[in-house]
C-alpha positions as CSV (number, residue, x, y, z in Angstrom):
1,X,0.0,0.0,0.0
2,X,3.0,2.4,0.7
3,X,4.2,2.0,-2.7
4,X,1.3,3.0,-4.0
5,X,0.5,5.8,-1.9
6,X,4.0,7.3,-2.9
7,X,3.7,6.7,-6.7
8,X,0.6,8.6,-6.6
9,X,2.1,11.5,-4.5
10,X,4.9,11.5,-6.9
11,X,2.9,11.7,-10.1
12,X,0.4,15.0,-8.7
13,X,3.5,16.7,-7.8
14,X,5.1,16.0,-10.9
15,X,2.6,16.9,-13.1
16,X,1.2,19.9,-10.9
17,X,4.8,21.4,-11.5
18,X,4.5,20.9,-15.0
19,X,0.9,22.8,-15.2
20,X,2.1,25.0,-12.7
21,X,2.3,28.3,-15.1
22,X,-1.2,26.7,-16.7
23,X,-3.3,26.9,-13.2
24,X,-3.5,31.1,-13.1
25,X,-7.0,32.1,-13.0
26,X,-8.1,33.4,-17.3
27,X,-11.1,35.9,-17.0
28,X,-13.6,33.5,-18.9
29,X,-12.7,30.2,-16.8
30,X,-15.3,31.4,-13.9
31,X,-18.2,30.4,-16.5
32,X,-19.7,26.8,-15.7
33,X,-20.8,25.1,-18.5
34,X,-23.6,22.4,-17.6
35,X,-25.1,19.7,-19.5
36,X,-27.5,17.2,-18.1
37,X,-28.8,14.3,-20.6
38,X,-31.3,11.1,-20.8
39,X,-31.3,7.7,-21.9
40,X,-34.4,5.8,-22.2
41,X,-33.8,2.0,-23.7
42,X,-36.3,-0.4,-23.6
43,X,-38.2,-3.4,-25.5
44,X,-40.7,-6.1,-26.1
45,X,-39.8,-9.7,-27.2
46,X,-41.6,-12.6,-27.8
47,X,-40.2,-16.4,-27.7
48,X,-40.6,-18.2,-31.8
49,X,-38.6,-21.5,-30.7
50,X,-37.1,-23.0,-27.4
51,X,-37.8,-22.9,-24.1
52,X,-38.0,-18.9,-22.0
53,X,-39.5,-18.2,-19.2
54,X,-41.6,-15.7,-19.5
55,X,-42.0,-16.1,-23.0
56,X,-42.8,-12.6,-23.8
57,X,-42.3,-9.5,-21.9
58,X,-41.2,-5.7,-21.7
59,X,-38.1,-5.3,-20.6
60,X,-36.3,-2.1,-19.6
61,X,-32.8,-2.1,-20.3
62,X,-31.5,0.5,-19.4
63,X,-32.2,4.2,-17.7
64,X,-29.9,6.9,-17.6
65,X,-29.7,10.3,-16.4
66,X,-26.2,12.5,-16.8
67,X,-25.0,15.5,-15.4
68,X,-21.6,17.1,-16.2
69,X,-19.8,20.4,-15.6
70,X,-17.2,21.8,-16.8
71,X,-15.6,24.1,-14.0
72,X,-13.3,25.5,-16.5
73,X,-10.8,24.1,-19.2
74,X,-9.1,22.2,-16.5
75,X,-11.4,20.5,-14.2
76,X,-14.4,19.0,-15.8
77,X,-17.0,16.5,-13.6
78,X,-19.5,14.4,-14.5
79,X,-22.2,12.3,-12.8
80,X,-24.2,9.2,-14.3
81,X,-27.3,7.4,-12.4
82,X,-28.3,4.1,-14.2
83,X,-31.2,1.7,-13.8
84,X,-30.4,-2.1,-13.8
85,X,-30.4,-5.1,-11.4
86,X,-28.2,-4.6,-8.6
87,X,-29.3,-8.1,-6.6
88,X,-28.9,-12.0,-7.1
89,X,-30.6,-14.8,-6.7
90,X,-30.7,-16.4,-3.4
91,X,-30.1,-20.6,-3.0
92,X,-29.9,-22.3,0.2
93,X,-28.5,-25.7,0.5
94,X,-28.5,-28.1,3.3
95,X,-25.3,-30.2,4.6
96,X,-25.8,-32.7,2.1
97,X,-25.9,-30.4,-1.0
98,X,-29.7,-30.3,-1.2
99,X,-31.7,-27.1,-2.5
100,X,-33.5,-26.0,0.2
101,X,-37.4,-24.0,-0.8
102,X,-36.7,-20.5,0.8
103,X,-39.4,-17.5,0.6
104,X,-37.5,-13.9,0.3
105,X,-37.5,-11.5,-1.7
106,X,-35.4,-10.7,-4.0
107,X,-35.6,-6.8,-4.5
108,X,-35.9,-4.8,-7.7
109,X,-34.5,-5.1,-11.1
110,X,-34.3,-1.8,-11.7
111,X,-32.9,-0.3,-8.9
112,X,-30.8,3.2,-9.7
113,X,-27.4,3.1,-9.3
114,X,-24.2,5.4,-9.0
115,X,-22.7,4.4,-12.3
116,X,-20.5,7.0,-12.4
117,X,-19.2,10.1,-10.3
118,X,-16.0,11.4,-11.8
119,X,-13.6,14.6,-11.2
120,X,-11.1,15.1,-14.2
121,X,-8.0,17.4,-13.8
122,X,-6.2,17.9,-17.6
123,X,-3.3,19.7,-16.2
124,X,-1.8,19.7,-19.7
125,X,-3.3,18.6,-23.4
126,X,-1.6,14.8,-23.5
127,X,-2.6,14.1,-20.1
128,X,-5.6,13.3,-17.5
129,X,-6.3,12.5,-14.0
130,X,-9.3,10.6,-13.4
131,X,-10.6,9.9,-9.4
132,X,-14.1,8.8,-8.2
133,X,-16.6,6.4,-9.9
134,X,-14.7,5.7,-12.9
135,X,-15.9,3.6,-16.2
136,X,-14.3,0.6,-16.9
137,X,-12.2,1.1,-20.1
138,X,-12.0,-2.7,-20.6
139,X,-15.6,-2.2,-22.6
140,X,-17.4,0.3,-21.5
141,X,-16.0,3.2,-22.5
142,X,-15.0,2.7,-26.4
143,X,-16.1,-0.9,-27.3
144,X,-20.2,0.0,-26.3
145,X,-19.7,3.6,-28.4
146,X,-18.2,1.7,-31.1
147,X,-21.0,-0.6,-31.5
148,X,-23.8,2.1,-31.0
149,X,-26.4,0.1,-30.9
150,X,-26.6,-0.2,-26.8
151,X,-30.8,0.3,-27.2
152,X,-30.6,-3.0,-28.6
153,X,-28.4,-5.0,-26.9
154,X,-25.0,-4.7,-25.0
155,X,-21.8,-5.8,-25.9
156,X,-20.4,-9.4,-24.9
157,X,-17.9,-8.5,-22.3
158,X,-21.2,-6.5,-20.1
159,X,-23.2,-9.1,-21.0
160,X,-21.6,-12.0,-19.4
161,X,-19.9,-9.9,-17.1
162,X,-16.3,-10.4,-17.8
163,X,-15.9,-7.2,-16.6
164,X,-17.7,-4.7,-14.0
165,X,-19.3,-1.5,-15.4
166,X,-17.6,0.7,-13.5
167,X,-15.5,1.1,-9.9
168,X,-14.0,3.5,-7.7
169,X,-10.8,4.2,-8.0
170,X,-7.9,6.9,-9.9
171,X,-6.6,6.8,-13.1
172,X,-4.4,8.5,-15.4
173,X,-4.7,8.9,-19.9
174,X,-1.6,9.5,-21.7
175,X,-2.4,10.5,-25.0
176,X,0.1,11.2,-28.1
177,X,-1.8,13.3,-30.5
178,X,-5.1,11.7,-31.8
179,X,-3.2,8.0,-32.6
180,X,-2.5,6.9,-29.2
181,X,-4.1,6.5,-25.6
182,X,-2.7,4.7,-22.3
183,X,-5.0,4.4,-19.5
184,X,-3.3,3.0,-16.2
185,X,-6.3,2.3,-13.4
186,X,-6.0,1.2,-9.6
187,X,-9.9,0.8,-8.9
188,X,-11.4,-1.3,-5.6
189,X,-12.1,-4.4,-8.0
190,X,-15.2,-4.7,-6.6
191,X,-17.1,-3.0,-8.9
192,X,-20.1,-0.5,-8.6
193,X,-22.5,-2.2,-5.8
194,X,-20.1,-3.4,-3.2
195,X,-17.8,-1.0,-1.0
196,X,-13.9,-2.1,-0.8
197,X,-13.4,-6.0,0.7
198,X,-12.1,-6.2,4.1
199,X,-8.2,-6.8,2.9
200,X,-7.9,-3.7,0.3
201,X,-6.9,-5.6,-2.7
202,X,-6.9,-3.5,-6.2
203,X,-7.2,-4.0,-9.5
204,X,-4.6,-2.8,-11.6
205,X,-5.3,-2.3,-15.0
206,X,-3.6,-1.2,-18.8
207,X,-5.4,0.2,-21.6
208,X,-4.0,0.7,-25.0
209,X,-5.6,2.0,-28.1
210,X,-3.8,2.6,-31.3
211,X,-5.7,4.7,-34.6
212,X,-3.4,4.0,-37.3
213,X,-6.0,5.6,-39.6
214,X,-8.9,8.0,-40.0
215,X,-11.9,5.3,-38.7
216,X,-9.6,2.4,-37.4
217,X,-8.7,1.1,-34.0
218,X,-6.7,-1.3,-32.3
219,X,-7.2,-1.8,-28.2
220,X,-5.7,-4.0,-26.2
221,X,-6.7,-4.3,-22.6
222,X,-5.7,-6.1,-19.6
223,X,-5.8,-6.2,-16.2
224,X,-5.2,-7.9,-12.7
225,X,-7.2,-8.7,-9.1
226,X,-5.6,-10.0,-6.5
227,X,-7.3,-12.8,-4.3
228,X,-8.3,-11.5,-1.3
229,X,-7.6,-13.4,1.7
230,X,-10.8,-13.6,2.9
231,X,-11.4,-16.5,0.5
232,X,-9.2,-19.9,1.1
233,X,-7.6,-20.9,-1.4
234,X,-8.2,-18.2,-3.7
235,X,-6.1,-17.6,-7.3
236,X,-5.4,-14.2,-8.8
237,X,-7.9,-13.3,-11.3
238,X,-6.9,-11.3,-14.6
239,X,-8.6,-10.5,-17.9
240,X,-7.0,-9.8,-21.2
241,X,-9.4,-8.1,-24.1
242,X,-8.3,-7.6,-27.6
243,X,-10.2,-5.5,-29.9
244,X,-10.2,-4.5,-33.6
245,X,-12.9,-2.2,-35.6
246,X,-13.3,-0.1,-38.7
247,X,-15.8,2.8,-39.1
248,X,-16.4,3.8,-42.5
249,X,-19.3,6.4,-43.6
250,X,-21.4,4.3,-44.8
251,X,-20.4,0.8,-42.7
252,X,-18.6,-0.3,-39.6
253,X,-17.5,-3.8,-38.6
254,X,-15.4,-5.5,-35.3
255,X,-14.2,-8.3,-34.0
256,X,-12.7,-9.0,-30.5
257,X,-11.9,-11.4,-27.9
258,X,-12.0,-11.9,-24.1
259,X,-11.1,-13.9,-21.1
260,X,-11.0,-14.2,-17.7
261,X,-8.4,-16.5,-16.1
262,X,-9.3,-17.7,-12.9
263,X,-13.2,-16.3,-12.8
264,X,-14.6,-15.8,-9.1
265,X,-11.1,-16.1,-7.9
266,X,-11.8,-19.9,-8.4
267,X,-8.3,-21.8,-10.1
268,X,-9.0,-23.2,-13.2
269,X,-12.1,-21.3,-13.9
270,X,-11.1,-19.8,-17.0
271,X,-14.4,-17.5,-19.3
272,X,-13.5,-16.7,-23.0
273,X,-15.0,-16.3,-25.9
274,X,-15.1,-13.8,-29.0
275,X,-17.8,-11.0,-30.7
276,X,-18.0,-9.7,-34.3
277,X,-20.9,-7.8,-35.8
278,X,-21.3,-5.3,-38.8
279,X,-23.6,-2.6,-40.0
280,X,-24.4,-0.6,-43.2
281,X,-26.1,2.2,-43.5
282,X,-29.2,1.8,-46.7
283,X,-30.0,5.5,-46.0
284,X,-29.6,8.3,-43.6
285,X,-32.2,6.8,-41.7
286,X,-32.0,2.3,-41.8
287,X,-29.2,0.4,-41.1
288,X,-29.1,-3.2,-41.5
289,X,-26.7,-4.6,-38.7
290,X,-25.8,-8.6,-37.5
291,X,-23.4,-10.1,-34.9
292,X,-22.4,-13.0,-34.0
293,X,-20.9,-14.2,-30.7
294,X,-19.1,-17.4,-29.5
295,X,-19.5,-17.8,-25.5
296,X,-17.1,-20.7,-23.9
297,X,-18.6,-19.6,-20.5
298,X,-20.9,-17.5,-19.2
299,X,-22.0,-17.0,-15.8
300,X,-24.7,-14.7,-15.4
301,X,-26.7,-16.6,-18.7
302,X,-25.1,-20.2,-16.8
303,X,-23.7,-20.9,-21.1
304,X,-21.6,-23.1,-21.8
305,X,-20.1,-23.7,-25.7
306,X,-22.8,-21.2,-26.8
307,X,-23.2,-19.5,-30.0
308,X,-25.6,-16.0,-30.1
309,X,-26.9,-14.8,-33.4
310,X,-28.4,-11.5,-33.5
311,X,-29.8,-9.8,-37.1
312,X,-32.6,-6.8,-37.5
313,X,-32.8,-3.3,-38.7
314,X,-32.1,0.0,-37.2
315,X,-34.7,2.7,-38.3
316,X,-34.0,6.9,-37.2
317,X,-37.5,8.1,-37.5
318,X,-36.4,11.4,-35.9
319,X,-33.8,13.0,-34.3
320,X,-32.7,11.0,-31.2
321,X,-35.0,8.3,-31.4
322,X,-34.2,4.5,-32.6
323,X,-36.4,1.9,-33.0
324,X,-35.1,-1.7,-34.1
325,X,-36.9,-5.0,-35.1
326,X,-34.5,-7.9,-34.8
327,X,-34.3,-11.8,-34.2
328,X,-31.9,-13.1,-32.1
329,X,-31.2,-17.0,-31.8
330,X,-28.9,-19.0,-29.0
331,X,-27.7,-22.4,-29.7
332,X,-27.4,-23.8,-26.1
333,X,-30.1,-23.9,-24.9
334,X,-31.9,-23.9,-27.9
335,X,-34.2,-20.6,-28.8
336,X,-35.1,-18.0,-31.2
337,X,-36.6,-14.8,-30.0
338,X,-38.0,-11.4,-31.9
339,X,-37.2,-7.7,-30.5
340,X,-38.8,-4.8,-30.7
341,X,-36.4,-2.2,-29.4
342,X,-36.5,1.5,-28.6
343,X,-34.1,4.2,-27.6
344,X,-34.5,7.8,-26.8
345,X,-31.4,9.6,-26.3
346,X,-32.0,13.8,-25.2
């Protein structure tokens, strides 16, 4: 923990005497600049093959509300409450192994959460300091705006959790003109809905994202969490992420993989899997889009050897709202399923 605390003593001082001549008061930086924004995402499917239960419903994916402020061209922050399920499922077994019926309940689905709450200091243009509720850059924050089609569904790494949304913690962006970013994080590991375990382990993560062209990226992510003490014989756990995309005017297309080695902190328990999808645009306002992903394992959707298909259209009747009409099918277990999506975005 000491060396810790001192590396991130040395790097404020550093940089604050680097800025130094930058932090004197301009007449226009007492102006705040304020935005606050809305997401509405939500949907109706109804089961064609297989086995769901229920076999039709609305569903409300997601809820957002956003607030940032920009203090002046230094300090900017930002605040984001979302809407999802923050609680599990609750088994009871007896000493022989043996499902026990238990009455309790559960608590919402859509309970609003502190997704994120972040203060960001640019002392100087190629470089940022990050502290609070941060995003997790190992999907969340260029992987989902790639895609762009978060109304209709999320991307694989959120989706079977490889991965939490967000955490508190610090982090600094090293940036090299517009082809380069570094991101080192030191978050709790724990993720939005849990305070810091009892022992203080981190998570220590690397970002990397490479634009060798107008359009293009290459990412690379990886990170670390160490076992915390608390659980007997508990292994390391680490992720590595590795993405590729192309965004044309007209069409955009990606591929990436992901793993977890050692899942839950279990040994051996090893996630992976890969995601691809395209779009094209047929006019200004339909775009035709697929993806396919492979899941190895999943443990939220308990998958194993899985393979998703998803296919529909994207439709802009106006300005900030989508609506979406798309069949999804999953191999294991076996079902096909038809989506009506809709986002609002203002």
């Amino acid at each position: 923990m000491r060396p810790l605390v001192l590396l991130f003593a040395s790097a404020l001082v550093t940089v604050n005497s680097l800025a130094q001549d930058s932090l004197k008061v301009k007449p226009n930086e007492s102006e705040l600049k304020q935005k606050v924004w809305a997401n509405i995402f939500t949907s109706f499917y109804s089961t064609l093959t297989g086995s769901n239960n229920p076999g039709s419903a609305f569903e409300m994916p997601t809820a957002l509300l956003g607030y940032s402020a920009t203090l002046n061209d230094r300090f900017k922050a930002t605040l984001i409450y979302d809407v999802t399920r923050t609680t599990n499922n609750i088994s009871v077994i007896d000493s022989l192994g043996e499902p026990l019926n238990v009455s309790y309940n559960e608590g919402s689905r859509y309970t609003a959460f502190l997704k994120m709450a972040e203060i960001k200091y640019s002392p100087i243009s190629f470089i940022d300091l990050r502290v609070g509720q941060l995003l997790n850059t190992q999907y969340l924050t260029t992987q989902d705006r790639f895609w762009g089609y978060r109304y209709i569904y999320f991307t694989f790494q959120e989706v079977h959790r490889y991965g939490n949304p967000a955490d508190f913690g610090a982090q600094v962006d090293l940036k090299y003109q517009s082809k380069f970013l570094a991101q080192l994080s030191v978050t709790n590991g724990d993720g939005p809905f849990k305070q810091q375990d009892s022992d203080s382990k981190f998570l220590y993560s690397l970002n990397l994202e490479y634009y060798p062209i107008k359009g293009a990226i290459v990412k690379v992510y990886t990170d670390i969490s160490l076992a915390p003490q608390s659980i007997s014989n508990g292994y390391n756990r680490s992720a590595l992420s590795v993405f590729a995309g192309f965004k044309g005017d007209l069409s955009r297309f990606a591929v990436e993989y992901n793993s977890v080695k050692n899942y839950g902190f279990t040994r051996n328990s090893d996630y992976w899997g890969f995601s691809s999808f395209l779009s094209y645009t047929v006019t200004s306002k339909v775009d035709i889009l697929a993806r396919y992903d492979y899941i190895n394992r999943s443990a939220p959707l308990n998958l194993n050897g899985s393979h998703f298909m998803l296919a529909g259209l994207h439709f802009n009747p106006i300005k900030n709202l989508s609506c979406s009409v798309n069949l999804r099918h999953l191999t294991v277990p076996q079902k096909t399923m038809l989506y009506f999506s809709f986002g609002a975005n203002f």
